[in-house]
N, C-alpha and C positions, 0 to 999 in steps of 0.2 A: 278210806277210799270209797268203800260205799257209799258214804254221805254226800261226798262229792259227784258222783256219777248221778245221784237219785236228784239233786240239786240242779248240775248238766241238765237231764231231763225235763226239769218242772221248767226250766229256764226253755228250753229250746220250746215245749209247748204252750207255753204262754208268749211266744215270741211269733207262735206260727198259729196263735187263735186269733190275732186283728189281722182279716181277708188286707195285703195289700196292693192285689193283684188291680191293675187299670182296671176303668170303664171297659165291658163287652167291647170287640169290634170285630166287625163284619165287612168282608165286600159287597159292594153292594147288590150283586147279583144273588146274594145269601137274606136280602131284607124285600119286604112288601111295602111298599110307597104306600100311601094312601093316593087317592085319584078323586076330583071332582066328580060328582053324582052328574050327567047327562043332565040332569033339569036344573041343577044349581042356577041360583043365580051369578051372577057378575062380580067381582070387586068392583068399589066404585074407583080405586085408584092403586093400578100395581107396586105402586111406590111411595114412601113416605119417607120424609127428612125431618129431624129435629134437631135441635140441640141439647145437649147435654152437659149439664152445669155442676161444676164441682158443689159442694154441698146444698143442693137442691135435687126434690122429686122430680123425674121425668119423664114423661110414658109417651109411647105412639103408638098408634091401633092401626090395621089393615081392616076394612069392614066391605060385606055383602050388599047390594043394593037393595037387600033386603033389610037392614041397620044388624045383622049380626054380624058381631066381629067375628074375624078369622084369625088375625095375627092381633096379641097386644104382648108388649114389651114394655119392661120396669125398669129405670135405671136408678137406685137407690141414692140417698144425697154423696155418701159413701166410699160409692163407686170407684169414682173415678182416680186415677192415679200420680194425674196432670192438674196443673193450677187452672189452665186455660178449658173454656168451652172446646165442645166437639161438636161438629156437625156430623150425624151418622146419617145414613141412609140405609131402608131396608127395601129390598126389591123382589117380586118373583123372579125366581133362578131358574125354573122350569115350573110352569104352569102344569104338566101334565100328572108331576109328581109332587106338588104342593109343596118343593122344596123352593126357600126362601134364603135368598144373602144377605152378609151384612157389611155394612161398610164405615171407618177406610179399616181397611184390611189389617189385622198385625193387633188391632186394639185390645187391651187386657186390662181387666177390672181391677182394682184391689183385692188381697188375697182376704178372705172369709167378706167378702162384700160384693159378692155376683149379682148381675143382672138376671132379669126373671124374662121366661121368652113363654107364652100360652102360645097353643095352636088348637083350633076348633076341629073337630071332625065331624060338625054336624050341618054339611053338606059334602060330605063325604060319599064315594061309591056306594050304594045300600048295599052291595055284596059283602061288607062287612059282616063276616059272623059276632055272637055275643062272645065266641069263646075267642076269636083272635080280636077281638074289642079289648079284653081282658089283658092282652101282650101290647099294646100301645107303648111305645115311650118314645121319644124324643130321641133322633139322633145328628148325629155333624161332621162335617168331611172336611178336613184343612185345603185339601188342594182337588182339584178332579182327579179320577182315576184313584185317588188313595183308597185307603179303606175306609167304614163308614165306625163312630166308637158311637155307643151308647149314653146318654145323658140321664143322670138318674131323675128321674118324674114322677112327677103324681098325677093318676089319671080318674079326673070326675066325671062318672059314666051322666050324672043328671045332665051337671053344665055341657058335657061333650069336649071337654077339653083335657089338654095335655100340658101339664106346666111344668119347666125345669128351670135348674139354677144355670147360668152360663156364664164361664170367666175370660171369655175371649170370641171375635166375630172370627166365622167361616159361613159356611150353611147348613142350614137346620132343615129336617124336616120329621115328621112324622111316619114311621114304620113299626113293624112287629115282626 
C-alpha cells in the first residue's frame, strides 16, 4: 500500500512539474502599450500586403522614413496549412499604441510551424525605463474588448526588437 501511495505521489509531481498553464493574459488596462517618440519619424506605408506561398519563404517589413524597420514578419515555407496562396495584409490598428492587425482574419499556421512577427522599439516613447525595457514582450488580443494573452518573445536590447512565434492573426502589439 505504501508503494502505491509513494508511486501516486511521484506520479502526480511529475504530472504537475511541465507548467501547463496558457500564455499570461491581461486586460488591457493591466498592460503599457509602447507609444511613438514625439520626434519619430513617419512609416513610409501603414500597410503592407503579400502573398504567402505554401512551401516558400515570405516576409513583409513595415519601415520608418528613416529605412528602420518597425514591423517585419516571417512566414516559413512550412506554414501554411492550405495548398493555395494567401494574400495577407498587415495594417496599423491604432497608431497611438503601435498596435498592428493582421489579416484575413481566422488564419492559423501549421502546428510546430509559426510565423515570426518582430516589433522595433526603437522609436519608441524615450520614457521607456531600462528596467521596464527589460519586461517587453509581445502581446495579442482576438477580438476588441477581450483580454490581452502574452506571446512568448525574445527581446534584443542592441537591435531594439521584440520577436515572437505566432500561430494565428489577431493584433499584436508591444507591452510590458
Amino acid at each position: 500500500m505504501m508503494r502505491r501511495t509513494l508511486l501516486a505521489l511521484v506520479i502526480a509531481a511529475v504530472a504537475c512539474s511541465g507548467s501547463t498553464d496558457p500564455d499570461p493574459v491581461e486586460p488591457q488596462s493591466a498592460l503599457h502599450f509602447l507609444t511613438p517618440n514625439p520626434g519619430a519619424p513617419g512609416l513610409v506605408s501603414d500597410t503592407v500586403r503579400f502573398y504567402a506561398v505554401p512551401g516558400q519563404d515570405r516576409s513583409a517589413s513595415l519601415v520608418y522614413t528613416d529605412s528602420t524597420p518597425f514591423l517585419t514578419f516571417d512566414v516559413p515555407p512550412e506554414a501554411l496549412t492550405q495548398t493555395d496562396s494567401v494574400l495577407i495584409t498587415i495594417a496599423i490598428a491604432d497608431s497611438a499604441q503601435l498596435i498592428v492587425g493582421f489579416e484575413p482574419s481566422g488564419l492559423q499556421f501549421r502546428n510546430g510551424h509559426p510565423a515570426q512577427l518582430t516589433l522595433s522599439f526603437a522609436h519608441a516613447d524615450s520614457g521607456l525605463t531600462a528596467g521596464n525595457e527589460l519586461k517587453l514582450s509581445l502581446w495579442g488580443q482576438e477580438h476588441p474588448g477581450q483580454n490581452w494573452h502574452q506571446v512568448p518573445s525574445n527581446l534584443d536590447k542592441q537591435a531594439m526588437t521584440v520577436t515572437g512565434r505566432i500561430d494565428g492573426f489577431t493584433v499584436y502589439a508591444t507591452a510590458y
